[in-house]
C-alpha positions as CSV (number, residue, x, y, z in Angstrom):
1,X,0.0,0.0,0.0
2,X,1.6,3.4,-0.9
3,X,1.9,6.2,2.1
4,X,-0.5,9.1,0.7
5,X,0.3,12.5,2.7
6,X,-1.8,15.5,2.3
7,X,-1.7,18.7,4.0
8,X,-5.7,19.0,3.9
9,X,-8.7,16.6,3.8
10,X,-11.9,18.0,2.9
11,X,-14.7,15.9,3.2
12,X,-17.7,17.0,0.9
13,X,-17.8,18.7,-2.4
14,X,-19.9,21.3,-2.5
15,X,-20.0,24.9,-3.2
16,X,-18.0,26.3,-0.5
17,X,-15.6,23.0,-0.2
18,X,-14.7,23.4,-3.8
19,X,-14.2,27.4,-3.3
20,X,-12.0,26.3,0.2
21,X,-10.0,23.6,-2.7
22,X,-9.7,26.3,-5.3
23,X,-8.2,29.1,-2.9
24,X,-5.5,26.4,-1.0
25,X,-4.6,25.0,-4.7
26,X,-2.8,28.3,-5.4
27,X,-0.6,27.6,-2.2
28,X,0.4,24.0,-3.9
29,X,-0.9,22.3,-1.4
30,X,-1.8,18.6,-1.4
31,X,-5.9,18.2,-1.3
32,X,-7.5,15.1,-0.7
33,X,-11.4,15.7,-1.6
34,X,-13.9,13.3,0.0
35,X,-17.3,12.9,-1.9
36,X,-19.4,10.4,-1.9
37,X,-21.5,11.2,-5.0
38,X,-19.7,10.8,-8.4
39,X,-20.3,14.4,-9.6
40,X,-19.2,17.4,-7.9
41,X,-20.5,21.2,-8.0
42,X,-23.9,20.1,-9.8
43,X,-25.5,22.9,-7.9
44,X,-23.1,25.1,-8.9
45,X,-23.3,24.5,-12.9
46,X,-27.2,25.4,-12.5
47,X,-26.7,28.4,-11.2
48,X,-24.5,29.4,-14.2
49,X,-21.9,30.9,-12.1
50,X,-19.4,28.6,-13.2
């Protein structure tokens, strides 16, 4: 099994999670997203803001 380090888990992918995971990406770090659905920010696309 291969030793996965991240510097942040967020469990969820919602609006605000993906916001949190776009704003930390810009300071490389490592993000592990948790979501149990198999597509993210659905809300999101029908608002048209994306």
């Amino acid at each position: 099994m291969k030793d996965f380090k991240y510097d942040l888990i967020i469990i969820g992918a919602g609006i605000s999670p993906l916001m949190i995971a776009d704003r930390l990406n810009n300071h490389k770090l490592k993000i592990f997203l948790l979501e149990e659905r198999k597509r993210v920010g659905t809300k999101l696309l029908m608002t048209g803001n994306a």
